[in-house]
PAKENU-229431 format. One record per residue: x, y, z of N, C-alpha, C in turn; residue in three letters. Coordinates in pm, whole numbers, plus 50000, padded with zeros to 5 digits. Example, Ala and Ser with C-alpha at 12.3 -4.5 7.8 and 13.67 -1.06 7.14 Angstrom:
REM residues 2
513194943150780512304955050780513204967050780Ala512854977550708513674989450714512905000350787Ser
//
This chain:
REM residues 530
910250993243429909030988143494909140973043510Unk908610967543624909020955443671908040948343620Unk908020934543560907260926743488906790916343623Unk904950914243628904360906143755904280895343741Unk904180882743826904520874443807903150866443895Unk902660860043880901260850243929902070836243909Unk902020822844083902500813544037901430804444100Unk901130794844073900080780844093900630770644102Unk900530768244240900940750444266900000749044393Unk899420734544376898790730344492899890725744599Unk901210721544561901870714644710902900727844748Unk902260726344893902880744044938904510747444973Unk905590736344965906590735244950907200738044808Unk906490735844705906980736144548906410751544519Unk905160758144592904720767344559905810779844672Unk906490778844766906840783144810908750789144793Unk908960774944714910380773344633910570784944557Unk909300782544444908740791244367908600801344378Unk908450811844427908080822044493909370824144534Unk910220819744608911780821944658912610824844555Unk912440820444385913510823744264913480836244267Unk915030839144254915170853244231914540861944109Unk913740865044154913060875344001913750883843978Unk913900890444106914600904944062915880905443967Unk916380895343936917240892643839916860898243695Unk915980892343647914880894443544914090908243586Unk914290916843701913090928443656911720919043720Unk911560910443769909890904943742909740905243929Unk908580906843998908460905544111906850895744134Unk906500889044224905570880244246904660888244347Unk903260891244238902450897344290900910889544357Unk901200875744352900210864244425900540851644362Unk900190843644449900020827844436899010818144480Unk898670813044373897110805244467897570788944437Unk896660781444508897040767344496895770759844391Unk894670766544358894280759644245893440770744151Unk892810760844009892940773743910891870786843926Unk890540781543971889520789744041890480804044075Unk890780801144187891690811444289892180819844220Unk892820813944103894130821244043893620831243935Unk892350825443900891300832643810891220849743851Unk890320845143988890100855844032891870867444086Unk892790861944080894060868744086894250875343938Unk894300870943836894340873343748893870885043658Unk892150884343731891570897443720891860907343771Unk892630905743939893180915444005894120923643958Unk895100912343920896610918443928896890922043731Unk896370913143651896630916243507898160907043484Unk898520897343558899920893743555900780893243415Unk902120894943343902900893243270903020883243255Unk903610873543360903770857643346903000853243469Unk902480841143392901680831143518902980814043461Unk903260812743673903850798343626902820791543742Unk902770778743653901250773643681901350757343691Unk901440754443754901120734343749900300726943730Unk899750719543634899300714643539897970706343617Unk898710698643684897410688143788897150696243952Unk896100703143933895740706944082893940707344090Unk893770705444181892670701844253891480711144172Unk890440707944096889240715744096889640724943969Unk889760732043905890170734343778891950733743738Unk892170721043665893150720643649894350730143548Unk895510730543519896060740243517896280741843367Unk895830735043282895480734443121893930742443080Unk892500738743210891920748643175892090763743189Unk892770763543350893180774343372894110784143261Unk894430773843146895380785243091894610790742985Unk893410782342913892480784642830892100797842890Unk891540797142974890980806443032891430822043020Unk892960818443093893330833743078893950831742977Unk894230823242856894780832342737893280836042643Unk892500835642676891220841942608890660850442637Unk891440852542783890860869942827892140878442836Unk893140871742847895020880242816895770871842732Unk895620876642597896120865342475897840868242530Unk898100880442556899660885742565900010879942710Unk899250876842823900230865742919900720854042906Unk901560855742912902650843942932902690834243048Unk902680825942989902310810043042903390798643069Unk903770796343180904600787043187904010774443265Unk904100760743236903270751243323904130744343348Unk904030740543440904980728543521904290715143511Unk904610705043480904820689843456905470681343497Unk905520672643542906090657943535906010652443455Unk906760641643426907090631243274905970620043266Unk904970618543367903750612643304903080624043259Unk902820631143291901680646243237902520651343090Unk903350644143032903630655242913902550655942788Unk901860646042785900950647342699899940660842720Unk900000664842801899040676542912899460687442819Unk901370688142840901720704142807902010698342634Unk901980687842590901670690742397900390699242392Unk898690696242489898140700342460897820712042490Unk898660716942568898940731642635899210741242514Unk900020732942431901180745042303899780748842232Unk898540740742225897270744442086896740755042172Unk896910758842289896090766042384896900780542373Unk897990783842363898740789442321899810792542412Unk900120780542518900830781842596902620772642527Unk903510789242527904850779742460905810774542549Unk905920779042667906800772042800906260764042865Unk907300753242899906610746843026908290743643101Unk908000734043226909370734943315909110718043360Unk909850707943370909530693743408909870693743581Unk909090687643639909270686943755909610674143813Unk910520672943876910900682843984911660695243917Unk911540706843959912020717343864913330721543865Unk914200719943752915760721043746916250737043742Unk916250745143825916220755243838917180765043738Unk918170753843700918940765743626918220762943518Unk917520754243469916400758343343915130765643339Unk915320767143445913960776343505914710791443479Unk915850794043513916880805343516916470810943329Unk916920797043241917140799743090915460805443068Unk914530798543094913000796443037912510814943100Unk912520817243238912230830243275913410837543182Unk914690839343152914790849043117914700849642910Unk914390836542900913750841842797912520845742769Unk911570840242847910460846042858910200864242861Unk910860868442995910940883342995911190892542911Unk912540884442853912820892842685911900895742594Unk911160882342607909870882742441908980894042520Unk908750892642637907710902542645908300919042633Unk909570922542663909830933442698910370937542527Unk910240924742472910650929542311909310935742223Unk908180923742298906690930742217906450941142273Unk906800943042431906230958042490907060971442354Unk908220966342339909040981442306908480977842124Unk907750968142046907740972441936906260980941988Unk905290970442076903940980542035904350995042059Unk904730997142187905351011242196905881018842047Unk907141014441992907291017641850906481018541784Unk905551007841777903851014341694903161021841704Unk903361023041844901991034441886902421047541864Unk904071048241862904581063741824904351065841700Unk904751053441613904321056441450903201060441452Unk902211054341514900821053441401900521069741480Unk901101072941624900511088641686901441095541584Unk902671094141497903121106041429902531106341329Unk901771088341279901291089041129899631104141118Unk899131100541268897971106741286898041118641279Unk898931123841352899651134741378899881140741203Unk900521134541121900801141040981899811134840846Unk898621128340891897711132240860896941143140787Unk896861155340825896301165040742897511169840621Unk898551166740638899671168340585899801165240460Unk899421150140498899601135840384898351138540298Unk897201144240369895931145140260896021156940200Unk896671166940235896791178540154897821177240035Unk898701165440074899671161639949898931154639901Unk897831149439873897621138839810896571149239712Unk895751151039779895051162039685895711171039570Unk896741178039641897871184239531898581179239432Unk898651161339453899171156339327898021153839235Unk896721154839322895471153639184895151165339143Unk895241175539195895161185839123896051190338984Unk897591189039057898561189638947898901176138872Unk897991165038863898191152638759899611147238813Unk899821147538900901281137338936900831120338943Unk899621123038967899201106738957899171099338837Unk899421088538785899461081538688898611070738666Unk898521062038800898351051938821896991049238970Unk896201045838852894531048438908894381038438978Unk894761028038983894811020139115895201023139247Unk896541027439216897541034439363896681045139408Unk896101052239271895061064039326893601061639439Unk893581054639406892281048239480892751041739657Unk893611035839631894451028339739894791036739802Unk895501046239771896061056339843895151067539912Unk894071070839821892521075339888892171071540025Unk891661061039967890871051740064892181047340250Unk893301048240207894381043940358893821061540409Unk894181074640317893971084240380892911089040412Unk891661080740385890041083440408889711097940365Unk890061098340235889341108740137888291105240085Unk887481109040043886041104239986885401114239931Unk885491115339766885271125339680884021117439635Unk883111118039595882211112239501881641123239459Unk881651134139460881821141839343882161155739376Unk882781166039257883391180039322883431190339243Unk883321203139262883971216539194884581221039252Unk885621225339156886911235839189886951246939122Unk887581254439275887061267739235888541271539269Unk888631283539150889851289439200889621304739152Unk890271314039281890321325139332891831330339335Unk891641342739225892741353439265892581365739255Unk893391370839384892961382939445893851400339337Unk893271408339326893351417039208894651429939263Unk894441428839371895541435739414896361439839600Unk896811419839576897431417339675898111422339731Unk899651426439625900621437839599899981452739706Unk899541452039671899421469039780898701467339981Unk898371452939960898111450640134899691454040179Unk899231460440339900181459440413900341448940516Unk899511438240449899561423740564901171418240491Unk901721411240581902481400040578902081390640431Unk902731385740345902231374140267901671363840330Unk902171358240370901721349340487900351350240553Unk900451358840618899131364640704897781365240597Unk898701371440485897311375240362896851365540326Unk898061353540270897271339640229896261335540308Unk896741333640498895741327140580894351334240568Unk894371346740550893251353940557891831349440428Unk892721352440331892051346540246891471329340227Unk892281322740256891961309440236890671311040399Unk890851308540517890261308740610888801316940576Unk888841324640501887601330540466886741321640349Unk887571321140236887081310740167886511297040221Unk887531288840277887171277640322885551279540417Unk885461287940453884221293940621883161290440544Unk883411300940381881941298540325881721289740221Unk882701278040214882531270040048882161254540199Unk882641256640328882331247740378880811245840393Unk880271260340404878631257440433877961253840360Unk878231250940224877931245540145878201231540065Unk878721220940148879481212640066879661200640220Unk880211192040174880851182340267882381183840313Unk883411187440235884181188940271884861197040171Unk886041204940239886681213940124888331214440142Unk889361212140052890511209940010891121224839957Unk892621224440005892701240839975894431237639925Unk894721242939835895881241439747896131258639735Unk897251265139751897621276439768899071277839614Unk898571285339508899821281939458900781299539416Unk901221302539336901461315539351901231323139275Unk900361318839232898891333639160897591335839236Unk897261323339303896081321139370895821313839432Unk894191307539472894001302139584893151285439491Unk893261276939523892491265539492891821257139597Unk890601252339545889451247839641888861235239569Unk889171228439637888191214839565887161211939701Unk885921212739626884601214239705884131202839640Unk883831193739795883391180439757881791183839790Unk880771173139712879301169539672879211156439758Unk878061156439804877521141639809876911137139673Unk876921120839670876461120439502875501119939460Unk874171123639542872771128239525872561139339491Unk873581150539461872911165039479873121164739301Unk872571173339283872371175039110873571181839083Unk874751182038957875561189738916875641203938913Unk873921204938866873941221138853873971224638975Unk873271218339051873141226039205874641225739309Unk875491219939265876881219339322877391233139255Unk877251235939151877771250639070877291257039143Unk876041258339114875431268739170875871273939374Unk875941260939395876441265239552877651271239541Unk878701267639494879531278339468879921288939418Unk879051293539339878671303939308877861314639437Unk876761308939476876611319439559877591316139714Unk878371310739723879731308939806880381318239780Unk880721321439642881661328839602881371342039595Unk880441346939600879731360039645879871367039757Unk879451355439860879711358039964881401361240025Unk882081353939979883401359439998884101367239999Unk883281369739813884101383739764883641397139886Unk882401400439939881861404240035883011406940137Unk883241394940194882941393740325885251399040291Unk885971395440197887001394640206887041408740153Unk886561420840093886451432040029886391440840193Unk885521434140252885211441340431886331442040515Unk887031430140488888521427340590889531432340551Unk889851428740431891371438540371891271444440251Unk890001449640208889431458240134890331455540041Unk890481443639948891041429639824889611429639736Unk889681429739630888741426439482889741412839490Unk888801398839451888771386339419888171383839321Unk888741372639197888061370139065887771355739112Unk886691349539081886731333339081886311326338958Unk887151313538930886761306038812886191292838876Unk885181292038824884571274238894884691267038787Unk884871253638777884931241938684883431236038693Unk883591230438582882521218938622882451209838712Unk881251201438711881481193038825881871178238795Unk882541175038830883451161138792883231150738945Unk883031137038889882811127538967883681119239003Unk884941118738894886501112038883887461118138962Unk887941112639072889061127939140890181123539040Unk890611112038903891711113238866891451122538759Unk890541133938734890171137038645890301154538726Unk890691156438809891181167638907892101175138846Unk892821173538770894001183338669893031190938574Unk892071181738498891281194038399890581202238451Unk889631197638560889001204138676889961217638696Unk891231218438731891501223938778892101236738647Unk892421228138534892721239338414891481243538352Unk890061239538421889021248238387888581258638442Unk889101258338572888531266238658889721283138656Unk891101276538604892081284638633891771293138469Unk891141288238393890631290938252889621304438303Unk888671300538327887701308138365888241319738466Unk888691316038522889391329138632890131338438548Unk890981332338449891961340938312891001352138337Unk889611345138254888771352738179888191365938207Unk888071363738365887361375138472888231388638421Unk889441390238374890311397938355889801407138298Unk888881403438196887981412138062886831410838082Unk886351414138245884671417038244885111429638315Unk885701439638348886591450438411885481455038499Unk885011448538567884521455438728885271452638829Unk886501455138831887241450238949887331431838973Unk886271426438987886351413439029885191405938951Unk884971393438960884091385938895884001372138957Unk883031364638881883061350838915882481347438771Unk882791333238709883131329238583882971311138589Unk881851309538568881761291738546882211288838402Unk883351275338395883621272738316883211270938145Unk881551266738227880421266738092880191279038019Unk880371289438094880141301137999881171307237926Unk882191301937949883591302937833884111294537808Unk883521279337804884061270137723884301271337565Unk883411277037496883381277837401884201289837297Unk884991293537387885851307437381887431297637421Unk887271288437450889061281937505889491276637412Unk890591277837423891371269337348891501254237437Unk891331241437323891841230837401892781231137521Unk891801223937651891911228737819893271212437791Unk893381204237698894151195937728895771198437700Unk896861195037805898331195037815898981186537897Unk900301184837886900951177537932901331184238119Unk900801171738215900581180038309901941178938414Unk902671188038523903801186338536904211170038615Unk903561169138654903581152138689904051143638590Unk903741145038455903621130338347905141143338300Unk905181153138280906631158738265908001154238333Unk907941155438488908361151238559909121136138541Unk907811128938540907881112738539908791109238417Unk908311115338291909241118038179910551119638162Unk911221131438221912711133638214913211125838293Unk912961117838418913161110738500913411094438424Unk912521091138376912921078238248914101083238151Unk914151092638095914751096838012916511094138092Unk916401102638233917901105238327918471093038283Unk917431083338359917281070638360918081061338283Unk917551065238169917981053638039917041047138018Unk915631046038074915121037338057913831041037916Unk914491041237791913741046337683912411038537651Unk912661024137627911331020337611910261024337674Unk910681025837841909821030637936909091041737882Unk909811054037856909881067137831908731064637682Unk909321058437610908311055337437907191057437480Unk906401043737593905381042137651905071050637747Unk905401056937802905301068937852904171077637786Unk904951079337694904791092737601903431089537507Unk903471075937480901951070637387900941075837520Unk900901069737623899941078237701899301093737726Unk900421100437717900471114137765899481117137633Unk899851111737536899371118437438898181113337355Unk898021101437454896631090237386895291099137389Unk895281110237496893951114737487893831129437402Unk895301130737329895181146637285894491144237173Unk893391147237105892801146536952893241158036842Unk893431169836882894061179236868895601175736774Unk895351181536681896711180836604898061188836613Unk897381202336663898151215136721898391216136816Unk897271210636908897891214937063898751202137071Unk898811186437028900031178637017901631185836993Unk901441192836842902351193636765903161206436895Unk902441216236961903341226237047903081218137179Unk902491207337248902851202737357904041191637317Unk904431189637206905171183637218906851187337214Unk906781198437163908031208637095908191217137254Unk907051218737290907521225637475907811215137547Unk907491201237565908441189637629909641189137585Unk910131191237464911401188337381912241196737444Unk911431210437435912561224137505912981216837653Unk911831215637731911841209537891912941200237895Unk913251190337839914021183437844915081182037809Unk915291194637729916971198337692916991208937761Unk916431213537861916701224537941916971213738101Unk916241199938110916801196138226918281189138168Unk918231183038084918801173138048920421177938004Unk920481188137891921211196537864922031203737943Unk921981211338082922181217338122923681215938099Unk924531203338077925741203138071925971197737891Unk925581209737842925771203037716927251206737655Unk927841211337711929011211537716930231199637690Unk929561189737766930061178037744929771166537635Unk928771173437574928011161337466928991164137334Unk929101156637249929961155837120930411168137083Unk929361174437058929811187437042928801196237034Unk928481208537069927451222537096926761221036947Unk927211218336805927071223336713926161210836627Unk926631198236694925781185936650924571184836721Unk924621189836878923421187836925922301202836923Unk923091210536837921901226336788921441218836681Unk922351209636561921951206336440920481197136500Unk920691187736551920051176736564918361180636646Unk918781188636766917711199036832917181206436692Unk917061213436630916841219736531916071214036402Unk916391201736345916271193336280914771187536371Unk914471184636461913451176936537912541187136540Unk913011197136557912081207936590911071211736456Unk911841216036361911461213336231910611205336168Unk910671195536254909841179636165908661182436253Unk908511182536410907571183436491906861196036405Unk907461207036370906221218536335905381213936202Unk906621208336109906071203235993905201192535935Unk905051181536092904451172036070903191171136031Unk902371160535973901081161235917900361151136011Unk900741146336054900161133636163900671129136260Unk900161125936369900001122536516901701111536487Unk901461105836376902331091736432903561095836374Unk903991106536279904761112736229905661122836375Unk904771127536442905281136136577905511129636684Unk905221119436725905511110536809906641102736748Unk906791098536653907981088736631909491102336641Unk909041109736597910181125936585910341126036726Unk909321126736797909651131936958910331119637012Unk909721111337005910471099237041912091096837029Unk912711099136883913731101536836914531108636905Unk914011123636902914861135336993915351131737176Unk913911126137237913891122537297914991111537371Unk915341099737266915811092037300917241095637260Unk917721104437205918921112637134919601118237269Unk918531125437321919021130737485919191125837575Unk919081110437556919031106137681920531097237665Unk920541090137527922041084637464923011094237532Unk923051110237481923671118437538924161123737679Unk922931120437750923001124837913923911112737956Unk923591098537895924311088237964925741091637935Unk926261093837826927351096637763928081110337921Unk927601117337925927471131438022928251120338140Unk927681116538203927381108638361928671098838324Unk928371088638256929761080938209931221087338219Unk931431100138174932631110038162932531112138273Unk931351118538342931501124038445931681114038566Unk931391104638570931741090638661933411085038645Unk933981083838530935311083738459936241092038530Unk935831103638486936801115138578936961114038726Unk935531114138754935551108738977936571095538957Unk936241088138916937471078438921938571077538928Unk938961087738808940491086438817941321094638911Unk940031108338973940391118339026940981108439179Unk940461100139231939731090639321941011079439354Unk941661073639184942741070039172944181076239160Unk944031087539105945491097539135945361099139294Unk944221101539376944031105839521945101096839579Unk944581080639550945431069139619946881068839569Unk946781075039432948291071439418949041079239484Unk948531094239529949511101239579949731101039745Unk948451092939789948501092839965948241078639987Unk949101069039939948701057639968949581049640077Unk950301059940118951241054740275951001061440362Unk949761068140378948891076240510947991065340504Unk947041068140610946291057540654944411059540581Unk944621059440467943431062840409942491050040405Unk940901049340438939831045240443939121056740360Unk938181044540317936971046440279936131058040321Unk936171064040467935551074040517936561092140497Unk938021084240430938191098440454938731101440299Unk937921092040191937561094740065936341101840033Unk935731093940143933871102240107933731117040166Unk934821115640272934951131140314935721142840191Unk937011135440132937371143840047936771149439935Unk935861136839890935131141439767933811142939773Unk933391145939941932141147539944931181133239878Unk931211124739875930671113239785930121104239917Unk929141096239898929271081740006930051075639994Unk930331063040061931361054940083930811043539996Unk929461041840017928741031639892929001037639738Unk929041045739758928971052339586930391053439495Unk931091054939592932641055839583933301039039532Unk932761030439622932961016139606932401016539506Unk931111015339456930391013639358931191017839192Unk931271031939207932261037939093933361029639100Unk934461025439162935301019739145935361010339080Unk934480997139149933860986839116933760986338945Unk932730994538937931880993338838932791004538687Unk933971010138711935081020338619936601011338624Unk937011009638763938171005638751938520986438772Unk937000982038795936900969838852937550964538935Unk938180968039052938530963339182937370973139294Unk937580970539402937220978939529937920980439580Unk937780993339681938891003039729939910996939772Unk939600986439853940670981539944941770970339857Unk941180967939751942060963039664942890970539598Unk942210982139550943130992039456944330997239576Unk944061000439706945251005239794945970992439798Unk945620981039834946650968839855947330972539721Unk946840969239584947820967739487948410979539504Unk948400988239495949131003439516950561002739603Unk950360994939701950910998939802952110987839766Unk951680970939733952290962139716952960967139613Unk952840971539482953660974039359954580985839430Unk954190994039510955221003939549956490996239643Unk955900988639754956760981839794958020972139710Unk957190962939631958100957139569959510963439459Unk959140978239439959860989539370960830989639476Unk960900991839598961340999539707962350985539732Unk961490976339744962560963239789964040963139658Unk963750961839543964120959639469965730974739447Unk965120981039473966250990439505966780990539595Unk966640981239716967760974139793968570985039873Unk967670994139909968281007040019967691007240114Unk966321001540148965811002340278965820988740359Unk965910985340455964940980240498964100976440532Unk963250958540604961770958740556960840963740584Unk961220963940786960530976040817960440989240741Unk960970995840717961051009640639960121005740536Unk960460996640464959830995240340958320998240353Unk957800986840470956350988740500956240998640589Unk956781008740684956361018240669955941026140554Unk956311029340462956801038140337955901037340259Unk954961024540252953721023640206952571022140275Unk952981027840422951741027040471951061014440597Unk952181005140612951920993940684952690996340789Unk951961000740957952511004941123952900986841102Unk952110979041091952520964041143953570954341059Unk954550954641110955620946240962954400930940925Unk954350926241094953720911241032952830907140919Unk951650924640953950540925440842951500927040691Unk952520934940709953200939540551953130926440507Unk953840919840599955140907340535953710893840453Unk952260894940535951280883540554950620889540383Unk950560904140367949970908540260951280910040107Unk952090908140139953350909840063953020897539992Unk953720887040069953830873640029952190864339975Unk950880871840041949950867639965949520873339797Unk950250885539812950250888739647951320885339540Unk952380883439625953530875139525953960863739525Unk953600853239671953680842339690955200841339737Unk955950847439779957050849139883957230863339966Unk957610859440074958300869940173959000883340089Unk958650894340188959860902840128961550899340111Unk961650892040197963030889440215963740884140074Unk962690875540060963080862039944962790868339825Unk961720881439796961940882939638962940890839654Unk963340898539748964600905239713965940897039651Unk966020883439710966960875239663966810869139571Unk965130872639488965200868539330966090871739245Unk
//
């Protein structure tokens, strides 16, 4: 698309010159010209021009207001003013106006050549980022319901940590909880529909959602694979009880209306009502509590508020897979202190002495089940059963909070000494595997790309290992390779030099002879005559 061009001069020979530069060079074509700024005003509105070139002193609005003008109604046109060397004080005050070109007159055309085609660039550079923006922000819009359904799902399942980011991250995706119950629904005998899984989920959720919406402001739907989850948002005027209660008779209606369609019995557990969405994980192990429960009222289906079997649960508090997650991940890591502090959190709110002492002995398992998996490689199978065993022991036996935490801590940090130990060997071996590779093909023409192909590895990662195991980089380890082979080859005084640098790999003698003599400080020729 051709960029327009608006030019202003009162003397009709300079305005006519003007008008004669080749645009089409630049893409730009001249869609009017007026001789003073009035005129050009009203062009301006017409045409919307890209660039206006404009001369500074003309009759009746001169060409400094004129630029005020249109950069306050087109901040993005571009402004070029023409001057003479008494008027430069004009175009300093042009640059506060926001005009950055100007051209001295009489006008030197091949700088007129440089000034238009840089001009065109800047604009055709901002056209293609806004463009780039506008695709982002239409794909950001576009994945939108996407991004809020993940975001919800990490508050449901506690992946969040960090109640700031929580809020921040809210508020960019314009969620707005101020207060909610969650309800969760599972259906009694899915197993025998002849719908599609698929089909059955939509059915169900789409029914749910129809009637928890008529009741509520907005409703959130998490699908996991026992059941269905619903976080049913409140405005923060309505009374607690009366948020239960709406879902409750919501949930009536469902069971109804979903018993009519694919003739399915549904149990529902509702939580209380919570005003914190970082507080969405217990919410959600109350509600999945209460749903348990429906199991043992045997009419086929039920509905079950948390309040009426609270007092029948066992402590609703655990380690949730998020702060698990985040956990073995410090641990991979190495980063133990992290991990210490970690772990004082997870466990700052358990009061519970028991549910500590087995949430902490089921992290222990978790983490020698990620961590472990190659325990094969650790000292030995029989030190790390002793040592696993030994922790385990102390955790059941402990009498206090600070007694099980310093044990877990211990074990903890035992596995992770170990995993590094794991990765180290296992980084060691790529190495050398990496270095026998070069020693045995180091007079073919091997790069970097057809290492990462052999071993499947990047080409960054490969350097990196090297680097960081054998301390050179690749292209050093083949030079020395190749040079120590050569100098073997010279020294046995059967080939020649060409040959020689073939033989290790060098098509160019000049390159052999330039890389020879920079690692030994003479020619091939001459150490042979050492």
């Amino acid at each position: 698309m051709k960029l327009t061009v608006l030019i202003l001069d009162d003397e009709p020979i300079i305005l006519e010159g003007l008008c004669s530069f080749p645009w089409d060079m630049y893409g730009c074509h001249v869609t009017g010209s007026a001789t003073e700024g009035s005129e050009g005003l009203e062009l301006v509105d017409r045409f919307h021009p890209d660039i206006i070139l404009s001369d500074i002193k003309m009759p009746g609005m001169d060409g400094l207001e004129f630029s005020k003008r249109v950069k306050k109604a087109w901040p993005d046109t571009e402004i070029i003013l023409l001057t003479g060397y008494d008027n430069f004080s004009f175009a300093q005050q042009a640059l506060h106006i926001g005009v950055c070109e100007y051209l001295l007159k009489p006008v030197n055309f091949r700088e007129m050549h440089a000034v238009i085609e840089k001009v065109s660039d800047r604009i055709r550079k901002r056209r293609a980022h806004k463009k780039d923006y506008t695709e982002l922000r239409k794909k950001y819009q576009q994945s939108l319901p996407l991004l809020k359904s993940k975001m919800v799902s990490d508050l449901i399942h506690g992946r969040l940590k960090d109640r700031i980011d929580m809020k921040k991250r809210m508020e960019l995706l314009d969620i707005k909880i101020m207060q909610y119950v969650l309800v969760y629904g599972r259906p009694e005998n899915s197993e025998s529909q002849d719908l599609e899984p698929g089909l059955f989920d939509f059915v169900i959720c789409n029914i749910c959602e129809e009637f928890l919406k008529q009741v509520s402001l907005q409703v959130y739907s998490e699908t996991d694979t026992l059941g269905y989850c619903f976080v049913v948002t409140f405005p923060r005027i309505t009374d607690g009880r009366d948020c239960e209660n709406h879902c409750v008779q919501a949930c009536e209606q469902i069971q109804e209306s979903i018993l009519s369609v694919i003739h399915t019995d549904i149990s529902f557990g509702i939580s209380g009502v919570q005003k914190d969405p970082y507080s969405m994980n217990l919410s959600y192990k109350q509600a999945v509590d209460a749903c348990e429960q429906s199991i043992y009222m045997g009419d086929g289906s039920s509905i079950l508020e948390y309040r009426d079997v609270a007092d029948i649960q066992l402590p609703v508090w655990n380690i949730t897979s998020g702060e698990k997650k985040l956990l073995i991940s410090e641990i991979v890591r190495g980063n133990i202190e992290t991990a210490r502090n970690l772990i004082n959190q997870i466990f700052e709110e358990c009061l519970d002495l028991e549910a500590m002492r087995y949430a902490a002995m089921e992290l222990l398992i978790s983490c020698l089940q990620y961590i472990g998996h190659e325990s094969v490689n650790f000292h030995s199978d029989m030190k790390k059963n002793t040592i696993f065993a030994e922790c385990m022991s102390r955790i059941y036996a402990g009498h206090s909070r600070r007694e099980l935490m310093e044990t877990l801590k211990k074990a903890l940090g035992y596995l992770s000494d170990q995993n590094r130990c794991v990765q180290l060997d296992r980084n060691q071996q790529t190495v050398q595997r990496i270095l026998e590779y070069i020693e045995e093909r180091y007079s073919e023409d091997l790069s970097l790309d057809s290492l990462s192909e052999h071993f499947k590895i990047s080409k960054t990662y490969i350097n990196r290992l090297l680097k960081n195991h054998a301390g050179s980089s690749f292209l050093e380890i083949l030079l020395d390779c190749r040079m120590n082979k050569a100098k073997d080859l010279i020294m046995e005084n059967k080939y020649k030099i060409y040959e020689v640098a073939e033989k290790v790999g060098y098509h160019d003698l000049s390159h052999f002879i330039r890389s020879f003599k920079k690692k030994y400080g003479v020619t091939p020729n001459a150490y042979r005559r050492i």
